[in-house]
N, C-alpha and C positions, 0 to 999 in steps of 0.2 A: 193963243199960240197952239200951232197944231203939230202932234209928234211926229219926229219922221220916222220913215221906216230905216233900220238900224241893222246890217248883218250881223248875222251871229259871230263870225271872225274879227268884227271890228269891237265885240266885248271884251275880247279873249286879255288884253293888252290892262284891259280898266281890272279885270278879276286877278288877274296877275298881283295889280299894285294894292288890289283888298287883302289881298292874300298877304301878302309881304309886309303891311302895315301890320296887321293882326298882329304879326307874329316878333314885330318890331324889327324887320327887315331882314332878320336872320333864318335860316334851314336849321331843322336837326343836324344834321351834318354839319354847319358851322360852330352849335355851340360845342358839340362833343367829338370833334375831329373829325377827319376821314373813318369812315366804314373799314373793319378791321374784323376778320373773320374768327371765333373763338377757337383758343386750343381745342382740342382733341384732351382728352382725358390721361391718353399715354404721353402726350407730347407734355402733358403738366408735370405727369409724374417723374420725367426725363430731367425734366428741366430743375426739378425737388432734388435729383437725387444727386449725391457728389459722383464727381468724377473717378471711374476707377484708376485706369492708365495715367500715366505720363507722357511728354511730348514721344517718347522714344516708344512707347507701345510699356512700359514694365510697371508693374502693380505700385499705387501707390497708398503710403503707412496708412491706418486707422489709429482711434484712440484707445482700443483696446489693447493690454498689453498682458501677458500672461509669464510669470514665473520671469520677467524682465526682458519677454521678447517682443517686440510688439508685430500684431498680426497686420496682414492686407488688410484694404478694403475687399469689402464684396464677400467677408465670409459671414454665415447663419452659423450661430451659436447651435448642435441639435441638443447637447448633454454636458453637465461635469459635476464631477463626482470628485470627491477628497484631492487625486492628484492625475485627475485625466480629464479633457479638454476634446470634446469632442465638438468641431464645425461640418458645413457646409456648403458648397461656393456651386454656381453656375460657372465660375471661369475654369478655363482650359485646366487640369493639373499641370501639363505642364510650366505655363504661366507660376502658375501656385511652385510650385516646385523649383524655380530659379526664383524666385522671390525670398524662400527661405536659405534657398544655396548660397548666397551673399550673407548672409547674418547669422548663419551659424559656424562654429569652427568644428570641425571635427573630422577625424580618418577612417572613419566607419561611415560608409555613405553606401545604400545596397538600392542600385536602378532596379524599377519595377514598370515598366511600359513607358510610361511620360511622366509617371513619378518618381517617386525615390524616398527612401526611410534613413533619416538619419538618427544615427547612434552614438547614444553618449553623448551629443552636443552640448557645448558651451554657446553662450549667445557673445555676438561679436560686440565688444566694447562696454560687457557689464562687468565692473569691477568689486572682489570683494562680496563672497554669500552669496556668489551665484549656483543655478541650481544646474544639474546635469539633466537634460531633456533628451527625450525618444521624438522626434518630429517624422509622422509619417502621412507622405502625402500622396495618396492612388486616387486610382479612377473609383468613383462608386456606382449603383443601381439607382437609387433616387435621385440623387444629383450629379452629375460630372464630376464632381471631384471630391471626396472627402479627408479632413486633415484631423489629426488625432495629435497631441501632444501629451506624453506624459512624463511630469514629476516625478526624476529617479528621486527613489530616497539616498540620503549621504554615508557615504560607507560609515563604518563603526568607527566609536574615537579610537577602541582597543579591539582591533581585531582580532580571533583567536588564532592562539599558534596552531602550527599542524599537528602536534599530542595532542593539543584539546582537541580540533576533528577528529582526530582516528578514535581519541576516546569515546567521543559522542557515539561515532557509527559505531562502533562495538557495541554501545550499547543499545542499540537503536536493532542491532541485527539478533541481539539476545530478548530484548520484547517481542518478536515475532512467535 
């Protein structure tokens, strides 16, 4: 028997079904899905990280909770020392600033640009050995926003009469 001559286009069909056999009839693409472009490194770390907002746009809780208040998300811890709490946030102060304006009580409230320093505060809804807090939230240099909170200490059980003052300073003015 003598071979015939064979186009090269009439292989094409036979290497097809070599192929396919090989490989048990399946493509990469079939055992491992559709082709799917990898995240982006930011897009991972987006996707890692909680949400700050709520549906309405306003800061939502963290688990950190300080002296019974508990802070936003989104703030960096920079400092704290015995009864001061110092953070850090990229968001807006003012954001930062109605976030604490709902949970704090108090009539000492002093506007500072998009911030504000509340005075004397009670936290809203801690009952019983709650502490009196300074919450002051401005714009900073490093970061957009910085938030300071400090542990008033609690007045005296016995506070002194005003003879014991004046006595004091008399004597205070006679050490000089």
């Amino acid at each position: 028997m003598r071979p015939r001559n064979v186009s090269p286009l009439a292989l094409l069909p036979l290497l097809w079904l070599l192929g396919t056999s090989c490989s048990g009839g399946r493509s990469a693409e079939d055992e491992n899905g559709p082709a799917v472009p990898a995240p982006s490194p930011s897009q991972t770390r987006e996707s890692q990280a909680p949400a700050l907002y709520d549906d309405e746009g306003n800061l939502l809780e963290s688990d950190v909770v300080v002296a019974g208040l508990r802070l936003p998300r989104g703030l960096d811890l920079a400092r704290a020392e015995d009864r001061i709490h110092v953070y850090t946030s990229r968001v807006p102060t003012d954001k930062v600033a109605r976030y604490f304006g709902v949970r704090l009580l108090t009539g000492q409230v002093v506007r500072i640009g998009q911030g504000a320093v509340f005075k004397a505060a009670d936290v809203r809804g801690v009952r019983g050995g709650s502490v009196k807090l300074e919450v002051s939230v401005l714009s900073g240099s490093a970061a957009p926003t910085r938030v300071q909170i400090i542990e008033l200490p609690p007045p005296p059980v016995h506070p002194l009469s005003d003879s014991e003052v004046r006595a004091l300073l008399k004597q205070g003015r006679a050490n000089e």
